[in-house]
Every structure is written in C-alpha cells, then in structure tokens.
C-alpha positions, 0 to 999 in steps of 0.5 A: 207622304210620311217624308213630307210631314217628317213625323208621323201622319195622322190623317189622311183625307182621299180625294183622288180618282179611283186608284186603288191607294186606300190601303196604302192610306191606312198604313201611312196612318199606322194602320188606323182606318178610321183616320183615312176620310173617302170622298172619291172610291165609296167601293173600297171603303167599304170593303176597307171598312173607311169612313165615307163622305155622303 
C-alpha cells in the first residue's frame, strides 16, 4: 500500500473477509491503531484494540 501512495499512509479503512491482515494495517500506518477503521473482522479488533464500525 505504502508503494502505492509513495508517501506515508495515514489511514486505513478494512473492508476484507476475515484475513488476518489487521496487524499489517497497523504497521502501514506507522503503528497507530487508532488510524486502522474495521468494517469486516470485529474479533481481532478487539484483540487489536482497532476501532470498529457498529
């Protein structure tokens, strides 16, 4: 993602089927988890502390 933007990314919007990506999102936006919004796997954002859509 981070080759794609050509500069620093700083949020990341997870709309996927469960894939076990998150913490891989987390470090694309230089380890802030609060920039990492979940729509999809509620599970490991919790575990994760990400923010979650209701």
């Amino acid at each position: 993602m981070t080759e794609l933007a050509k500069q620093p990314v700083d949020l990341a919007l997870d709309t996927a089927p469960i894939s076990g990506s998150l913490k891989e999102l987390v470090q694309i936006v230089n380890g802030h988890p609060q920039h990492v919004l979940i729509v999809s796997d509620f599970a490991s954002a919790a575990e994760l502390l990400l923010p979650a859509s209701d």
